[in-house]
PyMOL CGO cylinders between C-alpha atoms (Angstrom):
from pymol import cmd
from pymol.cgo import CYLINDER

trace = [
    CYLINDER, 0.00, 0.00, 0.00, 1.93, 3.13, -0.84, 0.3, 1, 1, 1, 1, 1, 1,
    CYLINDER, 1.93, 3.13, -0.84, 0.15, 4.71, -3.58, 0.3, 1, 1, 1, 1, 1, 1,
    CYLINDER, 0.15, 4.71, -3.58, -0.23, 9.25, -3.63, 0.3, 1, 1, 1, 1, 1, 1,
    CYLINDER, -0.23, 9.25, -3.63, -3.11, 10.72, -3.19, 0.3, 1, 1, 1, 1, 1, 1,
    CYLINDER, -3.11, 10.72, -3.19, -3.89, 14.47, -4.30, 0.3, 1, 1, 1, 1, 1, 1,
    CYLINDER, -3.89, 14.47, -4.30, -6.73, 16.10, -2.10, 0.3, 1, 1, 1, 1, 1, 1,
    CYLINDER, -6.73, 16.10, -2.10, -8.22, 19.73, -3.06, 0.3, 1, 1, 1, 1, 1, 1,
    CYLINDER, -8.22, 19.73, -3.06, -9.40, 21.90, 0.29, 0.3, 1, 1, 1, 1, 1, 1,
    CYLINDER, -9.40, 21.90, 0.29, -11.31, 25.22, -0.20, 0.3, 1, 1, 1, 1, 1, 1,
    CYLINDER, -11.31, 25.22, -0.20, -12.18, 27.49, 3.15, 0.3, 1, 1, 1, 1, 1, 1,
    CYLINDER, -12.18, 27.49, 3.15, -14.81, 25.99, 4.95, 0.3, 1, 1, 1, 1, 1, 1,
    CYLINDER, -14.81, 25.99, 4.95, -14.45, 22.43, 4.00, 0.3, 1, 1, 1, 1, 1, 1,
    CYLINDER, -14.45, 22.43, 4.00, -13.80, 19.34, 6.33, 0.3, 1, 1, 1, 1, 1, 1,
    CYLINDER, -13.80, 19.34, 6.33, -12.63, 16.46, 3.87, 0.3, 1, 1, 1, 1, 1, 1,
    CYLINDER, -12.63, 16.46, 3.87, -11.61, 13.20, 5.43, 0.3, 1, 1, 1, 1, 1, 1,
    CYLINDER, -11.61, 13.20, 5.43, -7.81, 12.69, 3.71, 0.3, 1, 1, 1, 1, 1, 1,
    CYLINDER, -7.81, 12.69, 3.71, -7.29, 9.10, 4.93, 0.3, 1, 1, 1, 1, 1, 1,
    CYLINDER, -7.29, 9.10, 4.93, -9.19, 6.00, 5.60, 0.3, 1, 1, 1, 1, 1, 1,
    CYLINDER, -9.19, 6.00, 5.60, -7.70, 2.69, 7.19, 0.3, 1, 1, 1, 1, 1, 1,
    CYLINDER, -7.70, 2.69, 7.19, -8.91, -0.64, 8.81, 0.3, 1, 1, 1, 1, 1, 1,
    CYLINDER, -8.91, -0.64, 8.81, -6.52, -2.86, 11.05, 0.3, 1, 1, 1, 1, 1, 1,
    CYLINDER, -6.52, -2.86, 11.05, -3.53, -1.24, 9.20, 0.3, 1, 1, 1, 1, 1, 1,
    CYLINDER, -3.53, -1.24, 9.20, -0.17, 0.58, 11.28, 0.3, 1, 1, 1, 1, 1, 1,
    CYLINDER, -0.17, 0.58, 11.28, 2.36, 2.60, 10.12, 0.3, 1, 1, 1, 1, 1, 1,
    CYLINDER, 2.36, 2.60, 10.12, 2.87, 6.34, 8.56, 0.3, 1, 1, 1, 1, 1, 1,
    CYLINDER, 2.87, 6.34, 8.56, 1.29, 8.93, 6.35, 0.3, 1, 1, 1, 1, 1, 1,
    CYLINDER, 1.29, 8.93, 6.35, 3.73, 10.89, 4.46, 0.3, 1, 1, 1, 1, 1, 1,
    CYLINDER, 3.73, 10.89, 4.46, 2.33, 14.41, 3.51, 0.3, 1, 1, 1, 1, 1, 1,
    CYLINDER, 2.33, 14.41, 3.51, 3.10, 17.92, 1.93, 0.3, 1, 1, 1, 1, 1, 1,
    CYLINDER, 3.10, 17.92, 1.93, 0.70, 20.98, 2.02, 0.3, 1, 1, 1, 1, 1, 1,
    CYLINDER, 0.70, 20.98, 2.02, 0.53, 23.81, 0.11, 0.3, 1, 1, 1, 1, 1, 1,
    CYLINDER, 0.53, 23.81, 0.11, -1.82, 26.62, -0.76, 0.3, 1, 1, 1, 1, 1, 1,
    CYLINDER, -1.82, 26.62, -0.76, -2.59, 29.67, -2.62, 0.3, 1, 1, 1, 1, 1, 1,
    CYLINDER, -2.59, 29.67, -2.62, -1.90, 32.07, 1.09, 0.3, 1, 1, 1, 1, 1, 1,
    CYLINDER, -1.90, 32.07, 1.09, 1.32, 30.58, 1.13, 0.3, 1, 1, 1, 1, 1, 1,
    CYLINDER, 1.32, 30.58, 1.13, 1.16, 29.17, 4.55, 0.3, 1, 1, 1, 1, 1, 1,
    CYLINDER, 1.16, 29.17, 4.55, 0.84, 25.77, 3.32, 0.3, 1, 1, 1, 1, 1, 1,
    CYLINDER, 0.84, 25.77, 3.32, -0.91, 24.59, 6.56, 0.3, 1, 1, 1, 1, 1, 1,
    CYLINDER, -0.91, 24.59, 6.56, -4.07, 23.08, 7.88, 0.3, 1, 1, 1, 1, 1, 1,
    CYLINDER, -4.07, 23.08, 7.88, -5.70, 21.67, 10.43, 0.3, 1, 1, 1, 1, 1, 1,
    CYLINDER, -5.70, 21.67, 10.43, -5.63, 17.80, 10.92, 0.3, 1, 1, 1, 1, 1, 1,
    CYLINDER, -5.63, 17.80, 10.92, -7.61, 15.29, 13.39, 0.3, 1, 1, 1, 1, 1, 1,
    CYLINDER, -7.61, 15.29, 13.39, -7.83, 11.64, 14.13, 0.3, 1, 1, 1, 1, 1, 1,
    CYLINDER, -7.83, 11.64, 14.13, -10.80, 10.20, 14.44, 0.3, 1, 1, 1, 1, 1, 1,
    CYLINDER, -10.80, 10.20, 14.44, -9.80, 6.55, 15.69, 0.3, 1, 1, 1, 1, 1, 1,
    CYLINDER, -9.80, 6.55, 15.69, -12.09, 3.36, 16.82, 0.3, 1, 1, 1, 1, 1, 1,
    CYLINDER, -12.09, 3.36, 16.82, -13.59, 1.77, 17.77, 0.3, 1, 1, 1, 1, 1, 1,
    CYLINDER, -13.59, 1.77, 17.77, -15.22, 3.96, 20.27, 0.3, 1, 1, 1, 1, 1, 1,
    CYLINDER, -15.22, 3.96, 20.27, -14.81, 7.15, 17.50, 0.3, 1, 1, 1, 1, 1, 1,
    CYLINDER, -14.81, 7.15, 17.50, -12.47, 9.07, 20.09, 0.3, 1, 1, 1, 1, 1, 1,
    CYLINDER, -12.47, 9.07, 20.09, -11.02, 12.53, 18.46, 0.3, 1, 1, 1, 1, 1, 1,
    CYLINDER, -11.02, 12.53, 18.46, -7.64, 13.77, 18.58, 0.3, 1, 1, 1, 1, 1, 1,
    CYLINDER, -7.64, 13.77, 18.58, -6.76, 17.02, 17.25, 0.3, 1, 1, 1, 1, 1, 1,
    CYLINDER, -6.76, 17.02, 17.25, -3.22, 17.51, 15.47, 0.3, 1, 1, 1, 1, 1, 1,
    CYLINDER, -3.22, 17.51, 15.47, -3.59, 21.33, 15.33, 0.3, 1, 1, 1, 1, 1, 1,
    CYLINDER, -3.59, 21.33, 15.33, -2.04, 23.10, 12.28, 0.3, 1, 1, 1, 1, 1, 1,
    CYLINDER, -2.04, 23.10, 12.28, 0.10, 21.33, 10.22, 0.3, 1, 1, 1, 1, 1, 1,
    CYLINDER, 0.10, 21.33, 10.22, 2.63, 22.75, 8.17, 0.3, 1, 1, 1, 1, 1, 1,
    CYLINDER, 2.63, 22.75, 8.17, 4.46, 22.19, 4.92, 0.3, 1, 1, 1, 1, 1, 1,
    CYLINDER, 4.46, 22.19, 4.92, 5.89, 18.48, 5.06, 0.3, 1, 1, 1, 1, 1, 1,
    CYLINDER, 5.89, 18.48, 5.06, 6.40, 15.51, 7.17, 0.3, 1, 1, 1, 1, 1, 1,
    CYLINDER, 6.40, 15.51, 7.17, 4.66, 12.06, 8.24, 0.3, 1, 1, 1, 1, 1, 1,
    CYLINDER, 4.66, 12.06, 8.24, 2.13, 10.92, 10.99, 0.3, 1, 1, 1, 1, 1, 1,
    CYLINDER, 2.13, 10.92, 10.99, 2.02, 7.27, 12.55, 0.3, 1, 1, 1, 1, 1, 1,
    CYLINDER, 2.02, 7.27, 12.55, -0.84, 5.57, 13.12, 0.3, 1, 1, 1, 1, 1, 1,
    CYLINDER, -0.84, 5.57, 13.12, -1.01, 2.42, 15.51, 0.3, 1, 1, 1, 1, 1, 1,
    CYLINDER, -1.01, 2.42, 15.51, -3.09, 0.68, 18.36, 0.3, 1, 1, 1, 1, 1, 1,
    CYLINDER, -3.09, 0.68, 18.36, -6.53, 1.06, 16.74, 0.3, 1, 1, 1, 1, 1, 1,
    CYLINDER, -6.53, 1.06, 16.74, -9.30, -0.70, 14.82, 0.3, 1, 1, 1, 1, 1, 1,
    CYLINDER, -9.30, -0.70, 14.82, -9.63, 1.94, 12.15, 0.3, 1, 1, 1, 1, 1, 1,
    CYLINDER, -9.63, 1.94, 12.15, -9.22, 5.29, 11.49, 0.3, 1, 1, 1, 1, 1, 1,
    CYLINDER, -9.22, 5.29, 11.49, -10.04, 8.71, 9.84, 0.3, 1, 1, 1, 1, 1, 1,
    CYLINDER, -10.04, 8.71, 9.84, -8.16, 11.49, 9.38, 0.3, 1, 1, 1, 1, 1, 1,
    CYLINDER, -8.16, 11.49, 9.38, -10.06, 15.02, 8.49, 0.3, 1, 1, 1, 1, 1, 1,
    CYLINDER, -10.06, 15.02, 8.49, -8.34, 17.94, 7.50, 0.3, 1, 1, 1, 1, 1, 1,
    CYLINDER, -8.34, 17.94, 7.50, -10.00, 21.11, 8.09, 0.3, 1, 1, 1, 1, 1, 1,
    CYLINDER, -10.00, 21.11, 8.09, -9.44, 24.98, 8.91, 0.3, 1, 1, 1, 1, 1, 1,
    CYLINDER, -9.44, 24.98, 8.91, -8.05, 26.18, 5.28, 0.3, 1, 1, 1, 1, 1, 1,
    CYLINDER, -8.05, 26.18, 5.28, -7.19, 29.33, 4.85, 0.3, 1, 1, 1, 1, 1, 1,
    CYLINDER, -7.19, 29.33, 4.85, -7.27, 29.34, 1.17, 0.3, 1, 1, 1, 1, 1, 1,
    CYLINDER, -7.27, 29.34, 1.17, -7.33, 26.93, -1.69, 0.3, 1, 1, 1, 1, 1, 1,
    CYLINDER, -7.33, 26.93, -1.69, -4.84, 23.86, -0.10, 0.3, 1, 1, 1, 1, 1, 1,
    CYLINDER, -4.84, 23.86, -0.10, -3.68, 20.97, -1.82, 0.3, 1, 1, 1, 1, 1, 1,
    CYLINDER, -3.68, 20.97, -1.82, -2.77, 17.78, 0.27, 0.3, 1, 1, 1, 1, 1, 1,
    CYLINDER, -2.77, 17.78, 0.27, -0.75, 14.85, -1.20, 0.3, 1, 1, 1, 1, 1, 1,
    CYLINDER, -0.75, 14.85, -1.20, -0.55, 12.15, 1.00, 0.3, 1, 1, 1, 1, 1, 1,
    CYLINDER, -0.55, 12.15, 1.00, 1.29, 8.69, 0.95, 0.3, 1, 1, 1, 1, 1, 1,
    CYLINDER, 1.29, 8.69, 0.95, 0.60, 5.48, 2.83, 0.3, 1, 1, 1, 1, 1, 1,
    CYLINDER, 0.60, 5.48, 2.83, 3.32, 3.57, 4.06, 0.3, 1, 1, 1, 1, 1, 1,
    CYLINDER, 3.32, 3.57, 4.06, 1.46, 0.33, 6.06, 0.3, 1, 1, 1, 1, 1, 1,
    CYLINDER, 1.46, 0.33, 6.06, 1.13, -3.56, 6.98, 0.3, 1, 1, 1, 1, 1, 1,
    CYLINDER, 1.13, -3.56, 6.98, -1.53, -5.27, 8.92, 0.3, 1, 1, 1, 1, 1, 1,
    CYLINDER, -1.53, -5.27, 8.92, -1.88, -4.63, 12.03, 0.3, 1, 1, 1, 1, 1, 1,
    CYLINDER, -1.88, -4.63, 12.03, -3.43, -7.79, 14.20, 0.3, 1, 1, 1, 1, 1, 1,
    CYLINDER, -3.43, -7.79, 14.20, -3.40, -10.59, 12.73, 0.3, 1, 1, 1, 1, 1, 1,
    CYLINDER, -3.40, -10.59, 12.73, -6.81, -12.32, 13.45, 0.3, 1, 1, 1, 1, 1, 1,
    CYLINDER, -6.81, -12.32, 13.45, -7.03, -16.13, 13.83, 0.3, 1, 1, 1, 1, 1, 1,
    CYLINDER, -7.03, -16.13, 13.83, -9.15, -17.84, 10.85, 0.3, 1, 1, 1, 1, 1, 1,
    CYLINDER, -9.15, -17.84, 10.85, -12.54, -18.36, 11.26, 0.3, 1, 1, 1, 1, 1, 1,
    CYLINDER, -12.54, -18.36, 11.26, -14.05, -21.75, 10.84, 0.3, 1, 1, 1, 1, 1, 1,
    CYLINDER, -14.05, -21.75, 10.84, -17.84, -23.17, 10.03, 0.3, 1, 1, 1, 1, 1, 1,
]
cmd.load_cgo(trace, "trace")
């Protein structure tokens, strides 16, 4: 799994950026927008229980992990101006589940 992804934010908007299920590892990312800040805000939304952390701004480039839940969103919000996201998915499987038999 480690394909880009090019995401277009306009004031106002919440867009979720990133979707996973029993997956770990990092998003790679790089921001930038018309204002020049190339920031935005970023949250995890993370299960099973759908508890919310807030990242705050983020700014130009870097990676986030992600580990130690079910699944999980993360929603980028707060632009200040047209931003553009790319974002790249470095992952494995997280718990390996035992098979199920009938």
């Amino acid at each position: 799994m480690c394909s880009m992804k090019t995401i277009v934010i306009s004031p106002g908007e919440i867009k979720q950026i990133f979707f996973f299920i029993n997956i770990k590892g990092r998003v790679l990312f790089k921001i930038t927008n018309r204002s020049g800040t190339n920031s935005i805000g970023l949250r995890w939304i993370k299960g099973p229980f759908g508890s919310v952390e807030n990242l705050g701004r983020i700014t130009g480039t870097g990676s986030l992990e992600f580990k130690g839940f079910i699944w999980g969103k993360l929603k980028a919000l707060d632009a200040d101006s047209e931003t553009v996201i790319q974002i790249t998915e470095r992952a494995e499987v997280a718990n390996k589940f035992p098979p199920v038999e009938f």
